[in-house]
C-alpha positions in Angstrom: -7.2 60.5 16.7 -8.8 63.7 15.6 -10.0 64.4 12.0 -7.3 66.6 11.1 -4.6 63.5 12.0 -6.9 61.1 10.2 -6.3 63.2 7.0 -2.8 63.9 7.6 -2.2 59.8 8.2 -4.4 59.1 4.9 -2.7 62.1 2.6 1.0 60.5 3.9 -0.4 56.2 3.0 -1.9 57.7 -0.6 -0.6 61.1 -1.4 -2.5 63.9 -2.8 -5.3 64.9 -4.0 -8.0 62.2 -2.6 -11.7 61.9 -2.2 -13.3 60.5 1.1 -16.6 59.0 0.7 -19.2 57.6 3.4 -20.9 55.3 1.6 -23.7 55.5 4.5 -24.2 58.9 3.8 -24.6 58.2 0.4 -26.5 55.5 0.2 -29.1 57.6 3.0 -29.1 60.5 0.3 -30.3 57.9 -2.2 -32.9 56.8 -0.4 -34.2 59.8 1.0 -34.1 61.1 -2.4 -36.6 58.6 -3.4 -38.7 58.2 -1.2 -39.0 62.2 -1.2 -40.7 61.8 -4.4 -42.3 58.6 -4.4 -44.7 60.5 -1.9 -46.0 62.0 -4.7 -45.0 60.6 -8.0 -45.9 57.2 -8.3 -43.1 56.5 -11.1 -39.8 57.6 -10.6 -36.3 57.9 -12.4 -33.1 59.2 -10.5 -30.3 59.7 -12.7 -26.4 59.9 -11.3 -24.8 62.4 -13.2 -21.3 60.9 -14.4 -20.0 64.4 -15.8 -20.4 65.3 -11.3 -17.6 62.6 -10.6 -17.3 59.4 -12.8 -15.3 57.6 -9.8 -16.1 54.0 -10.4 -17.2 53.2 -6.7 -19.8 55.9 -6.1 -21.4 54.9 -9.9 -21.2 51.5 -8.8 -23.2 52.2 -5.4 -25.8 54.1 -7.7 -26.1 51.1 -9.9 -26.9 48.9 -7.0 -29.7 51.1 -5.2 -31.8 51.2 -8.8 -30.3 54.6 -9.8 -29.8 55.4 -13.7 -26.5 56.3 -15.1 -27.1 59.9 -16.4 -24.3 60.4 -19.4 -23.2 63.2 -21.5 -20.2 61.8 -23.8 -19.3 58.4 -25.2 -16.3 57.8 -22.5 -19.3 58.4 -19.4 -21.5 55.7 -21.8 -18.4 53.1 -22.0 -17.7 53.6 -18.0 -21.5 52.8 -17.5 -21.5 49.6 -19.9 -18.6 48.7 -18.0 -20.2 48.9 -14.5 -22.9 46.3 -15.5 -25.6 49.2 -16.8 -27.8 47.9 -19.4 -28.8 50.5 -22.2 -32.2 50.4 -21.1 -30.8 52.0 -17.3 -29.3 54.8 -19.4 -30.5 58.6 -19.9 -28.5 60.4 -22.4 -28.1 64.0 -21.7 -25.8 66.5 -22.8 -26.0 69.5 -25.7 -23.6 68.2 -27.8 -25.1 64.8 -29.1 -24.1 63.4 -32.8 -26.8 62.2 -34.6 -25.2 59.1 -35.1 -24.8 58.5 -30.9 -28.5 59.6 -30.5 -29.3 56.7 -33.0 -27.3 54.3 -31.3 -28.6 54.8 -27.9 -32.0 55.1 -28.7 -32.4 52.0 -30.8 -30.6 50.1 -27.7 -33.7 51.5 -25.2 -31.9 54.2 -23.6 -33.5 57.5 -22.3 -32.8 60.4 -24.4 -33.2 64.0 -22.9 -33.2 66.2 -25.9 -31.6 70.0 -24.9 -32.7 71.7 -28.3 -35.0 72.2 -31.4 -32.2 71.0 -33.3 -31.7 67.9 -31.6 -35.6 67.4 -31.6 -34.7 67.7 -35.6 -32.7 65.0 -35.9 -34.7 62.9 -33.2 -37.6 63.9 -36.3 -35.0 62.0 -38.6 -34.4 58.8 -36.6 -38.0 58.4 -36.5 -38.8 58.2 -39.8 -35.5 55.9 -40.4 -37.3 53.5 -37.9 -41.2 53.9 -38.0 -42.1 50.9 -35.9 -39.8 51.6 -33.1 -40.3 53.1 -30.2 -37.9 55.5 -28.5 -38.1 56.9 -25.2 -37.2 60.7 -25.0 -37.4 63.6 -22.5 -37.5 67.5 -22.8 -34.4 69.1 -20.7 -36.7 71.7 -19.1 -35.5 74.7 -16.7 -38.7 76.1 -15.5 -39.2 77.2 -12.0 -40.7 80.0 -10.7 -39.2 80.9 -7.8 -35.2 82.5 -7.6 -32.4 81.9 -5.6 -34.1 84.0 -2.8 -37.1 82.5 -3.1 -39.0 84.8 -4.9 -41.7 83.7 -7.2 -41.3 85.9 -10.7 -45.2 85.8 -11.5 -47.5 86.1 -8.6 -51.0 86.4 -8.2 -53.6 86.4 -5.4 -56.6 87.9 -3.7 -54.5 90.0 -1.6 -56.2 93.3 -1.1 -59.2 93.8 0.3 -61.1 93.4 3.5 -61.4 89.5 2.7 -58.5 88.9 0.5 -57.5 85.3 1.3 -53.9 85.6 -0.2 -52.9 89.0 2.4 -51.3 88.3 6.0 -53.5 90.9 7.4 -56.4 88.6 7.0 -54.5 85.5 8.7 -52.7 82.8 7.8 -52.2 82.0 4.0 -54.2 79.9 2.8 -53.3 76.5 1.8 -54.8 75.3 -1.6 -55.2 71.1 -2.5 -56.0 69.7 -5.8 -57.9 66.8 -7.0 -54.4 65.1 -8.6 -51.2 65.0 -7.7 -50.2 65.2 -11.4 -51.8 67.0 -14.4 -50.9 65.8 -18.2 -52.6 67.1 -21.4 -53.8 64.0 -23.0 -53.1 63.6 -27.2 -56.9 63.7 -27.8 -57.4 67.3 -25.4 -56.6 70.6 -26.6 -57.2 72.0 -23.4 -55.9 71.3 -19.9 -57.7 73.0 -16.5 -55.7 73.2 -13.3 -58.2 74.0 -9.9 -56.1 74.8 -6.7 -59.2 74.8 -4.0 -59.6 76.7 -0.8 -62.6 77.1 1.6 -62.2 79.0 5.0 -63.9 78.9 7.8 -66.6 80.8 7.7 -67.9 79.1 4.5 -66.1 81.4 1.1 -64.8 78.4 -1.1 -62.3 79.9 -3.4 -61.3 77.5 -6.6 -57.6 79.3 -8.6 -58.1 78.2 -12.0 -55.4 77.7 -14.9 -56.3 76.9 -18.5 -53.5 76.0 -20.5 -54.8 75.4 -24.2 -51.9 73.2 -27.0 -49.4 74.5 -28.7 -50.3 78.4 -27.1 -48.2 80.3 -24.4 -51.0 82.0 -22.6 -52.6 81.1 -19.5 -56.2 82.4 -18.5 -55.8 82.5 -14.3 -59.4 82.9 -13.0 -60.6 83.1 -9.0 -64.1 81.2 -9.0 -65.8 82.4 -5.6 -68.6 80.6 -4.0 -69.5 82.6 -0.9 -71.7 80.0 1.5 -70.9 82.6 4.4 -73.4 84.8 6.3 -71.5 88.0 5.5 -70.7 90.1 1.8 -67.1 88.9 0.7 -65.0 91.6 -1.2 -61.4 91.2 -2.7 -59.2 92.5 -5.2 -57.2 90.5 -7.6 -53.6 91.3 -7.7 -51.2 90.1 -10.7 -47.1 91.0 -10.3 -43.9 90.0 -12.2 -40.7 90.1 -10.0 -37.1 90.1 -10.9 -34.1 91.2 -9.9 -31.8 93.3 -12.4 -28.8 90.4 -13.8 -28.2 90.5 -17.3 -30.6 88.9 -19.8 -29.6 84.8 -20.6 -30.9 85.0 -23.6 -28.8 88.1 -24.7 -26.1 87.3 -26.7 -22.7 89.5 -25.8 -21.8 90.9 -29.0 -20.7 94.2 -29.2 -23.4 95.7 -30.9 -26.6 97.4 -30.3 -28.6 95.2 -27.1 -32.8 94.6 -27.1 -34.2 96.1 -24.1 -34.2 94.7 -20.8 -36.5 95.5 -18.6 -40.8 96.1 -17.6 -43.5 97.8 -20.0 -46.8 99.3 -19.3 -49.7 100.1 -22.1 -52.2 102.7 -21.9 -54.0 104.3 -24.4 -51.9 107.7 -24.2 -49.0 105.6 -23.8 -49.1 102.1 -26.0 -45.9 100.8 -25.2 -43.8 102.6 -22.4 -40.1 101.2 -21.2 -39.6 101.4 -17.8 -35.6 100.4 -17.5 -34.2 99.3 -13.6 -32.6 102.0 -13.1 -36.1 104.2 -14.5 -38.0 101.9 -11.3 -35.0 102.7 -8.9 -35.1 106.2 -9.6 -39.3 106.5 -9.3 -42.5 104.0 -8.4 -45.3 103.7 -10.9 -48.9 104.6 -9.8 -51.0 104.8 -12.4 -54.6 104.2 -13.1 -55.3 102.8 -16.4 -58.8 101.4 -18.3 -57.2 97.8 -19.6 -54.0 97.9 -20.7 -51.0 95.7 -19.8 -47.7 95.2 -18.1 -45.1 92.6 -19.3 -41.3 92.2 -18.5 -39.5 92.4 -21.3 -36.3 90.2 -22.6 -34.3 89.8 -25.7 -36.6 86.8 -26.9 -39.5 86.7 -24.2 -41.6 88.3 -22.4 -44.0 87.3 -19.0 -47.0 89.8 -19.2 -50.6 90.1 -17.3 -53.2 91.1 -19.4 -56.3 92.0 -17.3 -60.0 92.8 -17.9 -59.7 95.1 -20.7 -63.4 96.7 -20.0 -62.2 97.4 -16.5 -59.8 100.2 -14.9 -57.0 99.0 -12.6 -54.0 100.5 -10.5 -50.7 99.7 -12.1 -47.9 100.2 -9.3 -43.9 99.5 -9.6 -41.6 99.1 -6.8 -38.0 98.2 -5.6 -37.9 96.2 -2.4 -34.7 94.3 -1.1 -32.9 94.1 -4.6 -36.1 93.1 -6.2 -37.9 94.7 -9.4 -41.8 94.6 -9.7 -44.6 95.7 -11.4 -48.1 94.4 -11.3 -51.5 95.3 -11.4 -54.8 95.7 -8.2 -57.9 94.9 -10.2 -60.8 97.1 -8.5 -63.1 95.1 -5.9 -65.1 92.3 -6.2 -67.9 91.8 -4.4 -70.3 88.6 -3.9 -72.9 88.6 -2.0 -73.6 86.0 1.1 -75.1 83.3 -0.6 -74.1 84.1 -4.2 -70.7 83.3 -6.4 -68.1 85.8 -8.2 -65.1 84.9 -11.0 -62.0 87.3 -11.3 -60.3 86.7 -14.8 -57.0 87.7 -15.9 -54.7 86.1 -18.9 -51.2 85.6 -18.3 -48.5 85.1 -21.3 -45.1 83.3 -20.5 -43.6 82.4 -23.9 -41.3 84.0 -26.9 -42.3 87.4 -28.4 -44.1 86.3 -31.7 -45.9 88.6 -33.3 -48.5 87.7 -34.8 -49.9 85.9 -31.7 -49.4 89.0 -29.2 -51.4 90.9 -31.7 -54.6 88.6 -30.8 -54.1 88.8 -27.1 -54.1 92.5 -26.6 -53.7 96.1 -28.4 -50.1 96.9 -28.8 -48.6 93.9 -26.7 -46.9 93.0 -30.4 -44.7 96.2 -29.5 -42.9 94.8 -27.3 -41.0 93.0 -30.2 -39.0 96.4 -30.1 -37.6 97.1 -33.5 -36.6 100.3 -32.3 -37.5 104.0 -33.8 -37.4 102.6 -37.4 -40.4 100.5 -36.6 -42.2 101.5 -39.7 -39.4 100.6 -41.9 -38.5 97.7 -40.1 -42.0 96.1 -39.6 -42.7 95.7 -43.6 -39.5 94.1 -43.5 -40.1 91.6 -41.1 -43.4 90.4 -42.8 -40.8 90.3 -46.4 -38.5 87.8 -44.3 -41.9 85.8 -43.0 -43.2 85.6 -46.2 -39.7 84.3 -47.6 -39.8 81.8 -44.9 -43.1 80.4 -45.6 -41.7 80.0 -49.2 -38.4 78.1 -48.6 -38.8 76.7 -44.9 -35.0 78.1 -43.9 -34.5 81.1 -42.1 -31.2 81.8 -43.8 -32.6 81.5 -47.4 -34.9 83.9 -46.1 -32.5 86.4 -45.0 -30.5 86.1 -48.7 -33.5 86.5 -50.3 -34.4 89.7 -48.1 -31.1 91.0 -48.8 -31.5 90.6 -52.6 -34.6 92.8 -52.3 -33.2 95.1 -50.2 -30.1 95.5 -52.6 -32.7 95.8 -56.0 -34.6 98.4 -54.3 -31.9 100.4 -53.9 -29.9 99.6 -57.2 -30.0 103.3 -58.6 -29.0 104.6 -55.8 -26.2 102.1 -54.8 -25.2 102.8 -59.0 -25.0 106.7 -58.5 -22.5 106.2 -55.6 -20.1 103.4 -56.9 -20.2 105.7 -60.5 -18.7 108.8 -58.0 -16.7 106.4 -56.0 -15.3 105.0 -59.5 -14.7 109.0 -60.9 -12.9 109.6 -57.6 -10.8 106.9 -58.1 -10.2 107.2 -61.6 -8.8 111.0 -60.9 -7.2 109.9 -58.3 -3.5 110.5 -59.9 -4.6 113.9 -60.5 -5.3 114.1 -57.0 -1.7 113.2 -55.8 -0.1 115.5 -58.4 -1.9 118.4 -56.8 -0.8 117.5 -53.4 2.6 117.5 -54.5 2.8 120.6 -56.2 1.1 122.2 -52.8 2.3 120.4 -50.5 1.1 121.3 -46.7 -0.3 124.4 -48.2 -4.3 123.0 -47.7 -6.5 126.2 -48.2 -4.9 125.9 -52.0 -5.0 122.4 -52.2 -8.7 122.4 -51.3 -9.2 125.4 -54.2 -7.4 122.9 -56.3 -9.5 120.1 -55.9 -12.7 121.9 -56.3 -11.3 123.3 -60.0 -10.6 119.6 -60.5 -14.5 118.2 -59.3 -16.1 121.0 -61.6 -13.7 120.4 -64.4 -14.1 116.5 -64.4 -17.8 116.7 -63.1 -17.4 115.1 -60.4 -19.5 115.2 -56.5 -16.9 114.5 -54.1 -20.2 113.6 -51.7 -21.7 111.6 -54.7 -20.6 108.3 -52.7 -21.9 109.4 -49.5 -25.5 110.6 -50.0 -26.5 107.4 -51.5 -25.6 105.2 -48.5 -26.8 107.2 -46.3 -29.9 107.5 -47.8 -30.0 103.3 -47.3 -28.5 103.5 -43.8 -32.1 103.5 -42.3 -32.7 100.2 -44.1 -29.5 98.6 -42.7 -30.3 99.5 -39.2 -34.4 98.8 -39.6 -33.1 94.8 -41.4 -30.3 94.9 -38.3 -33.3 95.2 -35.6 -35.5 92.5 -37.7 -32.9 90.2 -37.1 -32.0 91.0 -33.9 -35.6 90.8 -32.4 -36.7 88.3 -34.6 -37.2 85.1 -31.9 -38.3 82.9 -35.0 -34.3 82.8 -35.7 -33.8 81.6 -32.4 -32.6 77.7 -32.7 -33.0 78.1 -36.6 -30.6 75.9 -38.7 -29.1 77.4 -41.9 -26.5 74.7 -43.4 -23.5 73.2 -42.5 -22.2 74.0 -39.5 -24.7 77.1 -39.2 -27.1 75.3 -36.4 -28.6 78.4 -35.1 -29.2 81.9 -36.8 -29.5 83.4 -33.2 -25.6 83.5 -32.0 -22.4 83.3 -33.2 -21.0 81.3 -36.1 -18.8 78.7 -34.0 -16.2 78.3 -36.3 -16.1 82.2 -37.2 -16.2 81.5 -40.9 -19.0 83.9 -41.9 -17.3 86.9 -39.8 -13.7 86.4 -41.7 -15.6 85.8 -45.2 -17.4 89.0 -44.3 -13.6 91.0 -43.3 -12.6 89.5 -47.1 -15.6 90.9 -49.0 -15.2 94.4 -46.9 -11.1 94.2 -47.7 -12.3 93.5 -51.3 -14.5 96.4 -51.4 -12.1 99.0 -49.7 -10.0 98.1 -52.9 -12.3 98.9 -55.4 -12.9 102.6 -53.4 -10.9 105.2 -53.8 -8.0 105.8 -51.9 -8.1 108.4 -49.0 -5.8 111.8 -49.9 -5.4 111.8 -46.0 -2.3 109.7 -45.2 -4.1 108.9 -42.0 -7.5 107.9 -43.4 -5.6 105.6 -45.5 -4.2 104.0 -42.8 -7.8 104.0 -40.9 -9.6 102.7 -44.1 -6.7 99.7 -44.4 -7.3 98.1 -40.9 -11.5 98.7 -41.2 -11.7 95.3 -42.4 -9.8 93.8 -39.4 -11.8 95.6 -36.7 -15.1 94.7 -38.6 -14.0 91.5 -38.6 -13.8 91.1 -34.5 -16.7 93.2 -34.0 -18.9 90.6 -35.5 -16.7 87.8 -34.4 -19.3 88.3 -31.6 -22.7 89.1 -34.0 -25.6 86.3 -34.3 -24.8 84.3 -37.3 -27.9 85.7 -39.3 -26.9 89.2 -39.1 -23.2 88.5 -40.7 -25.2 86.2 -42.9 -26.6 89.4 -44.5 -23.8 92.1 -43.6 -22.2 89.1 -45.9 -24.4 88.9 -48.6 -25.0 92.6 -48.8 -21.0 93.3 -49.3 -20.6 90.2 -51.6 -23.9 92.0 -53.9 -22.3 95.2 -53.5 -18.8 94.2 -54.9 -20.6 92.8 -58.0 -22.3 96.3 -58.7 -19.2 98.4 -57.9 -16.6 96.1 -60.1 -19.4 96.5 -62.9 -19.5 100.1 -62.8 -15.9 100.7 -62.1 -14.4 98.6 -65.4 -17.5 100.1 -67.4 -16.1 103.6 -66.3 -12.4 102.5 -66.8 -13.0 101.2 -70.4 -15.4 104.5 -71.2 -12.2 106.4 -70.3 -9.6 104.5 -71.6 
C-alpha cells in the first residue's frame, strides 16, 4: 500500500484534519539537537514551544527525553502541570505576561524569559517584594548577524592588500580559534576582550580583538600582527555594513512623517550626508576622506564604523545581488619581518543616544535626524531631558514641555484667539451680507472689507500667530519621533510605551474631542463647503493619529486641551466686553 492509500485509509478510520507523527523522527531531532550543542556548551536547556503545537503526545515525548516545556499563556502552563512538568522544568516566555503570573512562576522556580524593559520593571518589583529569593530569568535576545542569505550585516577583515589574510586572492580563508568556547563579563569586570587567533604558514600570527566595555554599545575591533616571517607583511583593514532595502522594524506605520532609512557618510565638507537605497542604486560612493564615519541609519539605531580619525581612508558604496553596502579600506599597513603592527577601528551597534555619539566622533550625534529644524528642535530635546531627570517619566516630561512651549508663545496664541473671537463675534453680520449679495462675490468681498475696517478687525489675525508657532510644532514633532529614550517608556495606566500606539486608542479619540471642542469655539466658515470640511477635521484627525506613537498624541493632546483654556478665556472676556 502506497502513501497516498495509507492517508486515504487513515483520513476514512478518523476523518479530517489529522497530524501524523514519527515519533523516531522526533525523538532523533531531540537528540541530535542536543548533542549539537553539548559539543560546545557544557550546560544546556532545550525548550518545546507549546504555542508550535500543544498536542499532548508530542509534549509528553519532550518531557521524557529532558526537554523543558517552553509556555506563553496560563492554558500552555496548566497543560504542562498536567503532563507531569514540575515548575522548576518550566521557561515562561511570551510578551504579554501579568505581573501577577510572572510572580507566581518565579517564586515556584520556573525560568522566566523577560521580552521587554517593562517586564524587566516589574521583574525590578518582585524582587524587592522577595529580597531573599532567588529567581531565575533570561533576556529574549534576537541578535544575529548574518540574514536569511547569509550575509553578515557588519564585516570586517584584512582583505586588501598583497597579504590580506581575509581576501580569496590570497587562498583559503583563514580559520580563527579562541582560548574559550564561551566568553561572560563577570559582575566585578567592566571590560570584556574577545581574541580570535590565526597564524599562517609562513609564520604572520594575526590575533582579531573585540573589547566590549559595561553598560556601552561600542566595540573597539583591533588586528594585532606579529610577523615571525622572513618577508615584509602589508594589509589593509576593511570595515562594511550590509543590508538589503526591507522596511525598518522599528518603524512604526503611522501615517505621518517617517525617520530616515538608510547609510550616512561624514566628512568635514560634508558632516552628515544621507545616502537613501535608491541614492546607492542610482550611483557608487568613492570617496577619500581624512577620518570621518559611515553608519546605517534606522528609526532608533544605528550600526556605524568609526576609523582612525588621524588617518585618510577610501569610503566606497555598492549594490551587489539585492544587497546595500558601504564601508571603509583603511590605507596599508606594513610590519616588517621580524616586527609587530595593530590596526584599530571602533564599531557602534546600539540605539541613537545623543549624548554618547557625541563622545565617539564629530557629528555622529547627527544622525539622531531632527530634520531641517534642528536648531529649534535640539534646545528642545535638552528641555524634555532635563524634565526627565526631574520627574523620572517620560510623559510628565512631555506635559511639562508642552506647558513651556504653550507660555512661550502665550501672546501670540492671545492675539489669534482675540481675532478668532472678533470673527466670530461679527459673525451674524457676516451672513446678513451674504444674503443681501447673494452669489454676487466681488461685492461681497468689498463688503467684508468695509466691515473688518469698520469693526477693526484682521481677517489673517488668527493665522499669522500659528504660523509663526508652526516651526515649534514640527521641531517638538521630530523630538519625539527620534527621541529613542521614549522607546519602551511607561507613562500610566495602560500607556506602557511612549514609542507606538495607544492600544486602547483612548488618547487619539480624547485628542478628536478637544480638536471638535476647539473648532466650536472658532468661527464658523462663510464657505458652505469649508464648513462642511472644518466639521469632519476632527474625525480625520482622529484616524490619522489612531496610528501616531502614544507620546506625540500625548502632546497634540495637551497642547489642544491648553489651547481651549486660552481661547474660552478670551472669547467670554470679548463677549462680555461687547455685551
Amino acid at each position: 500500500m502506497n502513501n497516498h492509500n495509507q492517508l486515504e485509509k487513515i483520513a476514512g478510520r478518523h476523518g479530517e484534519s489529522f497530524y501524523i507523527l514519527h515519533e523516531e523522527n522526533y525523538l532523533k531531532n531531540i537528540i541530535d539537537l542536543k548533542s549539537a550543542f553539548n559539543k560546545y556548551f557544557d550546560k544546556v536547556i532545550i525548550g518545546y514551544s507549546y504555542k508550535t503545537n500543544y498536542i499532548p503526545r508530542l509534549c509528553r515525548i519532550a518531557k521524557e527525553n529532558g526537554v523543558y516545556a517552553e509556555v506563553v499563556s496560563e492554558m500552555e502552563l496548566d497543560l504542562a502541570l498536567k503532563l507531569g512538568y514540575e515548575y522548576k522544568d518550566i521557561i515562561f516566555n511570551g510578551p504579554f505576561k501579568k505581573e501577577a503570573d510572572l510572580e507566581k512562576t518565579l517564586l515556584r522556580n520556573s525560568i522566566v524569559n523577560l521580552d521587554s524593559f517593562y517586564e524587566l520593571d516589574i521583574i525590578k518589583k518582585i524582587v524587592a517584594r522577595h529580597p531573599n529569593k532567588n529567581f531565575k530569568v533570561g533576556l529574549r535576545i534576537n541578535m544575529s548577524l548574518i540574514d536569511q542569505n547569509g550575509n553578515s550585516s557588519i564585516q570586517n577583515g584584512l582583505n586588501i592588500g598583497r597579504f590580506g589574510f581575509d581576501s580569496s586572492k590570497n587562498g583559503p580563508m583563514p580559520t580563527y580559534t579562541t582560548a574559550e568556547s564561551h566568553y561572560e563579563l563577570g559582575e566585578s569586570k567592566d571590560q570584556l576582550i574577545v581574541d580570535l587567533a590565526f597564524k599562517d604558514t609562513s609564520g604572520v600570527s594575526v590575533i582579531k580583538r573585540y573589547e566590549f566595555s559595561r553598560n556601552d554599545y561600542l566595540i573597539k575591533v583591533s588586528y594585532l600582527i606579529d610577523n615571525q616571517s622572513q618577508s615584509v607583511w602589508e594589509g589593509n583593514f576593511s570595515g562594511k555594513i550590509v543590508r538589503d532595502n526591507s522596511n525598518d522594524p522599528s518603524q512604526q506605520s503611522s501615517m505621518g512623517m517617517q525617520s530616515f532609512l538608510g547609510m550616512a557618510l561624514s566628512s568635514a565638507e560634508k558632516p552628515y550626508e544621507k545616502y537613501s537605497f535608491d541614492d546607492m542604486a542610482e550611483e557608487s560612493i568613492n570617496e577619500k576622506i581624512k577620518g570621518g564615519w559611515v553608519s546605517f541609519i534606522q528609526h532608533y539605531f544605528l550600526s556605524a564604523w568609526v576609523p582612525d580619525s588621524e588617518v585618510t581612508h577610501t569610503y566606497q558604496s555598492k549594490v551587489r545581488n539585492g544587497m546595500y553596502l558601504m564601508g571603509f579600506i583603511s590605507p596599508a599597513t606594513v610590519v616588517d619581518a621580524g616586527s609587530n603592527g595593530e590596526i584599530t577601528a571602533s564599531l557602534y551597534l546600539g540605539p541613537k543616544i545623543i549624548e554618547r555619539l557625541e563622545e565617539i566622533a564629530p557629528n555622529l550625534d547627527l544622525t539622531v535626524d531632527f530634520g531641517w529644524l534642528f536648531f529649534i528642535a535640539t534646545p528642545l530635546f535638552l528641555l524634555l531631558d532635563f524634565f526627565f531627570g526631574l520627574v523620572q517619566n517620560w510623559g510628565v516630561a512631555i506635559i511639562l514641555v508642552t506647558l513651556v512651549v504653550k507660555a512661550l508663545f502665550f501672546k501670540l496664541s492671545a492675539a489669534s484667539y482675540r481675532s478668532m473671537a472678533n470673527m466670530r463675534r461679527v459673525a451674524p453680520k457676516l451672513k446678513t451680507l451674504k444674503e443681501q449679495h447673494g452669489d454676487d462675490r466681488q461685492k461681497m468681498s468689498q463688503a467684508m472689507m468695509e466691515l473688518y475696517k469698520k469693526e477693526k478687525i484682521n481677517p489673517l489675525g488668527g493665522c499669522l500667530p500659528i504660523l509663526v508657532q508652526m516651526p515649534v510644532f514640527i521641531a517638538l514633532y521630530w523630538v519625539l519621533l527620534e527621541s529613542v529614550q521614549l522607546r519602551h517608556a511607561p507613562f500610566m495606566f495602560w500607556i506602557t510605551d511612549m514609542s507606538v500606539k495607544d492600544p486602547l486608542f483612548i488618547l487619539p479619540i480624547l485628542m478628536g474631542i478637544s480638536m471638535f471642542i476647539q473648532m466650536q469655539l472658532n468661527p464658523a466658515p462663510p464657505d458652505p463647503m469649508q464648513a462642511k470640511i472644518m466639521k469632519i477635521m476632527p474625525i480625520m484627525m482622529t484616524v490619522f493619529f489612531l496610528w501616531f506613537p502614544a507620546g506625540l498624541v500625548l502632546y497634540w493632546l495637551v497642547n489642544n486641551i491648553l489651547s481651549i483654556s486660552q481661547q474660552w478665556v478670551i472669547t467670554r472676556q470679548i463677549e462680555k466686553a461687547n455685551a
